[in-house]
N, C-alpha and C positions, 0 to 999 in steps of 0.2 A: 847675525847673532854674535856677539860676545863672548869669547872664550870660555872667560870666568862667568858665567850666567848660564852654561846648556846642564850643568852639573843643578843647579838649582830649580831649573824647568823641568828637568827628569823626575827629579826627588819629587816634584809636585803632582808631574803624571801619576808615579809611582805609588803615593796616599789617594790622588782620587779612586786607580788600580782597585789598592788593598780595600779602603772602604766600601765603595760601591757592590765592587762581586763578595767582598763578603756579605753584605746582603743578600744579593741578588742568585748568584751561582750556589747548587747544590753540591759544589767541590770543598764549599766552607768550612769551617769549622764551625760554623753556626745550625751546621744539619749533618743530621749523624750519619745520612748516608745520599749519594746521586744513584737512584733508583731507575735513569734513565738507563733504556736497554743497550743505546748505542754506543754511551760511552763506557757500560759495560764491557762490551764486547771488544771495544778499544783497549779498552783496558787488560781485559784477559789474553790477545794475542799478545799485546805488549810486556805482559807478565811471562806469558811463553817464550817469547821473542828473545827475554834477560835470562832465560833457564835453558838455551838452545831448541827454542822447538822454530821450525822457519816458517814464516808466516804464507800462505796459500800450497805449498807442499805438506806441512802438516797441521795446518788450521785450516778453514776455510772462512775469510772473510773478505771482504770486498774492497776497502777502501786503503789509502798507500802507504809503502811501507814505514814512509818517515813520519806518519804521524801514530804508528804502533812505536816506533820509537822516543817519542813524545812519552805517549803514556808508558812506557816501558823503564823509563827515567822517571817519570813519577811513580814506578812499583816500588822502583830501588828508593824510594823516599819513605813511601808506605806501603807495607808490604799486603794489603788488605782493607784500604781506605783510600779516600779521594786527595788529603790534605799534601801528598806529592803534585800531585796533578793541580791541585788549587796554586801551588808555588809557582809551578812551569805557564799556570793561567794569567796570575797578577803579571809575571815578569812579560810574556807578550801581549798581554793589554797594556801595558802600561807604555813598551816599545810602541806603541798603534798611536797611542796620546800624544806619546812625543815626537812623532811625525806630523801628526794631526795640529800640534801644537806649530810645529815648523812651517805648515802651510799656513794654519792661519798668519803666522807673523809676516806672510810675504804680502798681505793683504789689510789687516790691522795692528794696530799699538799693540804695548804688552798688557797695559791696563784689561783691555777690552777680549783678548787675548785668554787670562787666567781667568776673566768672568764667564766667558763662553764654554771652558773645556769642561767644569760639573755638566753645565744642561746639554749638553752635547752628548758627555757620558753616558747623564737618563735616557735621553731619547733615542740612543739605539740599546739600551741595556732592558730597556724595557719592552721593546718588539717584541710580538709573539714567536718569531723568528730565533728571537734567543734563545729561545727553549728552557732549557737545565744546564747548561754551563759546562763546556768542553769540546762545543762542536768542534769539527775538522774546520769549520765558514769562520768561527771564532779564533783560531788557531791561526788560520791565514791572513787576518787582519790586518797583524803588523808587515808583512811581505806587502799587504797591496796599501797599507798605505805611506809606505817607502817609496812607493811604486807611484804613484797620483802625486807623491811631494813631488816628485825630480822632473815627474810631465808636466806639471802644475808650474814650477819653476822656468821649466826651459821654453812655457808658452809668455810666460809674461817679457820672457827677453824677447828685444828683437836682433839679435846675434842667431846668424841660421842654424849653423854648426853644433853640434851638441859632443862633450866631452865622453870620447871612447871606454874610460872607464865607468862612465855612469851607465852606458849599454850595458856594456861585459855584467858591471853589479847587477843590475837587472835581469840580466839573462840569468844569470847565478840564480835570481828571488824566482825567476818564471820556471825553471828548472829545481826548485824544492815544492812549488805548487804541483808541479806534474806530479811527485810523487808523496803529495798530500791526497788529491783527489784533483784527476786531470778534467773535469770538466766547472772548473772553477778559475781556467784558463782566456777565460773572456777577454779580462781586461788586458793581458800582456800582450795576445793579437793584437787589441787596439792600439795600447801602447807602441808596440812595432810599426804596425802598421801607417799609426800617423806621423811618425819621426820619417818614417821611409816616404811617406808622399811630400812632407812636408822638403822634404832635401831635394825630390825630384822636380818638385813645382819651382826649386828654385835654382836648378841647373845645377843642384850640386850630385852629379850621377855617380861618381865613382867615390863619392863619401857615401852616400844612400846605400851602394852592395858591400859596403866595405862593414857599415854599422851591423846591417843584417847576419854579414860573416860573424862579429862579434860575437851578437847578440845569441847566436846558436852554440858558438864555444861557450857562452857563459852557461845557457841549461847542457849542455856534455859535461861541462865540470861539475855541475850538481848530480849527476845523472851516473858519470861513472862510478863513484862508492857503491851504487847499488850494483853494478852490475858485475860487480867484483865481488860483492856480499853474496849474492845469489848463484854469481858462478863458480865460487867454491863451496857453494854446497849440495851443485847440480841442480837447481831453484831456477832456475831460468824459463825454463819452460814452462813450468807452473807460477810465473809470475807472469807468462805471457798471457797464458790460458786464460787464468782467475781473474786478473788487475785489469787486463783488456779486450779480451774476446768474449768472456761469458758476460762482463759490467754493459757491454756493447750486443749482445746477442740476446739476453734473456728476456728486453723489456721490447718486443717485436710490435711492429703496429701495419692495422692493416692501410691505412693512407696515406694516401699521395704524398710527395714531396712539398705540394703549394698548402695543402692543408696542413699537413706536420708545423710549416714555417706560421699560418696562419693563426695554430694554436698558439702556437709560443708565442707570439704576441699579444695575446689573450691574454695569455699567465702574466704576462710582464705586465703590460699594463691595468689589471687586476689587484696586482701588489702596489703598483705606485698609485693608484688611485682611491685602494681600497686601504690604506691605513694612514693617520693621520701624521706618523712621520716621516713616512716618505712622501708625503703628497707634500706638506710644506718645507721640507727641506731638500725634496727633488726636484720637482715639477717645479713647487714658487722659484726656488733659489735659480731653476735654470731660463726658467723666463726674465728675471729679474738679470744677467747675466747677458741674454740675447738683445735686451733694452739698453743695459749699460755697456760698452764696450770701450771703454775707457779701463779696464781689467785690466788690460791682455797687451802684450807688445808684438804680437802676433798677427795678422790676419786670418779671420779663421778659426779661432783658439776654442769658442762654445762650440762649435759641430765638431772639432776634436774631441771635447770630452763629451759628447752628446752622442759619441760614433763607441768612446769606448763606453759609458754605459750601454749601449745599447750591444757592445757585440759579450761584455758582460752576464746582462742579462740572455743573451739568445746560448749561450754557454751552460746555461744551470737548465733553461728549460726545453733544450730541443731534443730531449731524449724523450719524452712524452710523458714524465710522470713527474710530480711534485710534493715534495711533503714540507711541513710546517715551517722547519728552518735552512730550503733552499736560499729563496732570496735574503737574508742575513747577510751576506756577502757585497751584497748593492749600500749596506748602512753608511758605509765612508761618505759616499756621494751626498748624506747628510750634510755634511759640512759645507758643501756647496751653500749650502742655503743659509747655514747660519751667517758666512762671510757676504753675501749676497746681501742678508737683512741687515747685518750687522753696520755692513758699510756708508749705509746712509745714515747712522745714528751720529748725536754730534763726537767730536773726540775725545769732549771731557766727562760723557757718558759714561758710567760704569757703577756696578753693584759692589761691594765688598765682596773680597775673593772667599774668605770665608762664610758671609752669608749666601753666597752663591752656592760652597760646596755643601750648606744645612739644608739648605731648600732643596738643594738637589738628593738629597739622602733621603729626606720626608716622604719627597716625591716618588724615590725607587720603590719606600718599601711599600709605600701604599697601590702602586700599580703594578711589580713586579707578579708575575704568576706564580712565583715559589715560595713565596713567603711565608704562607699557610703551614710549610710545612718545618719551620724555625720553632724548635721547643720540642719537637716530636725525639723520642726514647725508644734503644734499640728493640723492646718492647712492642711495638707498633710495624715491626718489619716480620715477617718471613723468613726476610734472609739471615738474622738473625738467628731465630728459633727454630729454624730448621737446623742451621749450620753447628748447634751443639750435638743435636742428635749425630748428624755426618761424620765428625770432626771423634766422636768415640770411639770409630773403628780408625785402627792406623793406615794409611796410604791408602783411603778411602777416596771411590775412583765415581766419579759423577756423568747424570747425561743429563742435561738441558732441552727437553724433550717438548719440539714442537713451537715453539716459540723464541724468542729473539730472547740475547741473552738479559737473564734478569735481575744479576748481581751474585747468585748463588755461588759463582767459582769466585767471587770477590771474597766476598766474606769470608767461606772459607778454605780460602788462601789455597783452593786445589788446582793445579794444570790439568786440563783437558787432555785425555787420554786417545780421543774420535778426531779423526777430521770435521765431522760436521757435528761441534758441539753444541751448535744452537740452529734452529729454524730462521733464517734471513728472510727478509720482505723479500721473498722470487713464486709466485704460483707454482703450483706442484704443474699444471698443465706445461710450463715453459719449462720447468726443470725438474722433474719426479725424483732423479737420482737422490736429491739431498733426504728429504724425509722418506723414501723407497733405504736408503743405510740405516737411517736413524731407528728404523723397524727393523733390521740387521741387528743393531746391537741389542734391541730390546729381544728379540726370538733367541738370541744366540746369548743371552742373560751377563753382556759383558761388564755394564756399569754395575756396580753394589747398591747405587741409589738413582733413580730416577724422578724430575720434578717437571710436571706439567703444570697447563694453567687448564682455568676452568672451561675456559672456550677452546679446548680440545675435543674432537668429535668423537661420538659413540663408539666406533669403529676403532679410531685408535685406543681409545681407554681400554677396550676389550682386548687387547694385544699387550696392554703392558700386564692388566689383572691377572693375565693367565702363568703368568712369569713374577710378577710383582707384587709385594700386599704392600698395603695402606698402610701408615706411621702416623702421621698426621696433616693437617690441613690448615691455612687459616687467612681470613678473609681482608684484605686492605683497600687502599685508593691508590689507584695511581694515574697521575693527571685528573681525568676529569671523571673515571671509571672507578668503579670497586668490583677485583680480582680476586677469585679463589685460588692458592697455590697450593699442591698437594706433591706429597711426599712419599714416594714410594722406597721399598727394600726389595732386594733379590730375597724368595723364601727359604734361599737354602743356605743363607749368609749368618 
């Protein structure tokens, strides 16, 4: 690529970016609020995190610390809305395109190139996968597909040797994933992995241990800011605990090893089969890939990437549980397929870049799942109308009671007081402690306001009433559900 030309291809990732998720993502400015619990909850340690509270010593949430500091930079943008976090979103989708953009060109023109990267955008911005806009799988995007450009590169040469710093950088990207969410690690094993077979199959041994050394100083240099963060504020421990022993303990299963490995294959090939853009931009694009091998300057080069998807996907699912937007993370591999299809088209083929980028817009908004809720007024939220009542008493101190968190410390702009300020996806059977405290603070009447959801049991509602009255209530949709959220006061407040 041409100096003077990456500045031009950026700016362009950068409007598909903006466009698209503002559609699509509930970080927009186009929706008054991301009602999603998780990125709630991301958001509220991240808020903590900028106010000195330290995340799993006095939070308790599950997922890594640098992406609480993600949203923790987008609190410092808004101090009680998403439109920080929407910023910190365009700028690393857009960094994703323009990698995305760089693989494609090692494979097509530019013409073909700028028409590819809208429907590209659609087709993974539309997965169900996406969800609501700010996953952690969405966040790491740009890292892996940094990461697929410089594999993807160094398979089409046939020069053995691969340059030391593009390890090191990569260690650096696989060592900010560990502390995004370490089981989103898949692909950088493979990555390793195949550069390290590939050096030995060709005699080159003492470059093959030498890259690996690299490659592990590059995640220690990512790796040490935290453990300097954590260890001056005696956090270590309870980063060990929380981040990795209880993420690895709590979801126990009782089968075997060959069945454990038997399901995850299930999942995996469930996902790529069962939606239609991973089917044709995974499976077509890599048959299409194992037919053509005029690709590659490599021998070998599709079971390389056909090793790291797969040790990608065996990465997200062989903890035994799966929710909506694990595989998100597999979208990149998308692109396989469009350069796959794309390559047999003639040269002088091509749509107009901006009819490319209409269609592709029409397309978001009419497939996207969140669109429904573009036009909607604070009015329509809970979090809203509860948060005035809250917000009258001064230094007015909340519990998140039973449920995952639900925007309520967002909006109004309160730090969590509890370590366990929300109920986490964990069964009470595999970990009682969490809601066995949360019925601590409610007996021992320490929050001034408490908010449940409707599908809270008899049992527990009878433990807040006795400490707690009612305020008010009021009834919404969220996803595909309509939720009753209720408001409680301490009676003596």
């Amino acid at each position: 690529m041409k100096k003077n030309n990456w500045l031009k291809s950026y700016l362009y990732c950068f409007m598909l970016a903006f466009l698209f998720l503002s559609i699509c993502s509930k970080n927009s400015f186009l929706y008054y609020m991301n009602d999603w619990v998780d990125a709630n909850a991301f958001f509220t340690v991240g808020k903590g995190m900028m106010n000195g509270v330290i995340p799993y010593q006095q939070l308790f949430e599950q997922k890594g610390p640098l992406l609480y500091l993600i949203y923790g930079i987008g609190y410092l943008l808004d101090h009680r809305g998403f439109f920080g976090v929407f910023i910190l979103e365009i700028i690393s989708f857009s960094i994703f395109l323009y990698y995305a953009y760089k693989m494609l060109r090692l494979f097509l023109n530019e013409k073909k190139t700028y028409m590819i990267l809208p429907l590209f955008t659609f087709s993974i911005l539309t997965l169900k996968s996406f969800s609501h806009g700010g996953s952690v799988e969405e966040f790491t995007l740009p890292f892996f597909m940094f990461s697929l450009y410089q594999l993807v590169g160094y398979l089409k040469q046939e020069e053995i040797l691969i340059a030391r710093k593009i390890v090191f950088g990569v260690g650096v990207i696989a060592g900010c994933v560990l502390w995004l969410k370490y089981t989103l690690l898949g692909l950088w094993f493979g990555w390793m992995f195949s550069v390290f077979c590939i050096l030995i199959y060709n005699k080159q041994y003492k470059e093959a241990f030498i890259n690996c050394f690299v490659y592990l100083l590059g995640m220690l240099c990512a790796t040490i800011p935290w453990l300097i963060y954590f260890g001056y504020h005696h956090a270590l421990d309870d980063l060990w605990n929380v981040y990795f022993l209880i993420n690895i303990q709590i979801y126990p299963e009782s089968i075997s090893i060959f069945n454990k490995i038997i399901h995850t294959f299930q999942l995996l090939i469930h996902t790529l089969f069962g939606n239609l853009q991973y089917f044709l931009g995974i499976i077509i694009g890599f048959l299409v890939l194992f037919i053509n091998k005029d690709f590659w300057g490599k021998k070998g080069a599709n079971i390389i990437l056909l090793i790291c998807l797969m040790t990608t996907g065996i990465f997200i699912y062989i903890g035994g549980t799966s929710y909506h937007y694990y595989p998100f993370i597999l979208s990149p591999f998308i692109l396989i397929g469009f350069i796959a299809i794309c390559s047999y088209l003639p040269n002088q083929f091509h749509i107009p870049n901006m009819l490319s980028v209409i269609l592709g817009l029409i397309l978001i908004y009419h497939f996207s799942s969140n669109t429904n809720m573009i036009g909607l007024s604070k009015t329509n939220y809970a979090q809203y109308r509860f948060s005035e009542v809250i917000n009258q008493k001064p230094n007015a101190s909340l519990l998140n009671f039973g449920f995952l968190d639900g925007g309520f410390y967002t909006v109004s702009g309160i730090i969590p007081k509890y370590y366990y300020f929300m109920k986490n996806n964990i069964s009470y059977e595999n970990y009682p402690e969490m809601m066995d405290t949360q019925k601590e603070y409610i007996i021992e009447e320490l929050p001034d306001f408490v908010i449940i959801k409707n599908t809270l049991s008899l049992k527990n509602k009878k433990v807040i009433e006795e400490h707690y009255e009612r305020v008010d209530q009021y009834t919404q949709r969220y996803q595909t559900k309509i939720v009753t959220y209720i408001l409680y006061q301490r009676k003596n407040l």
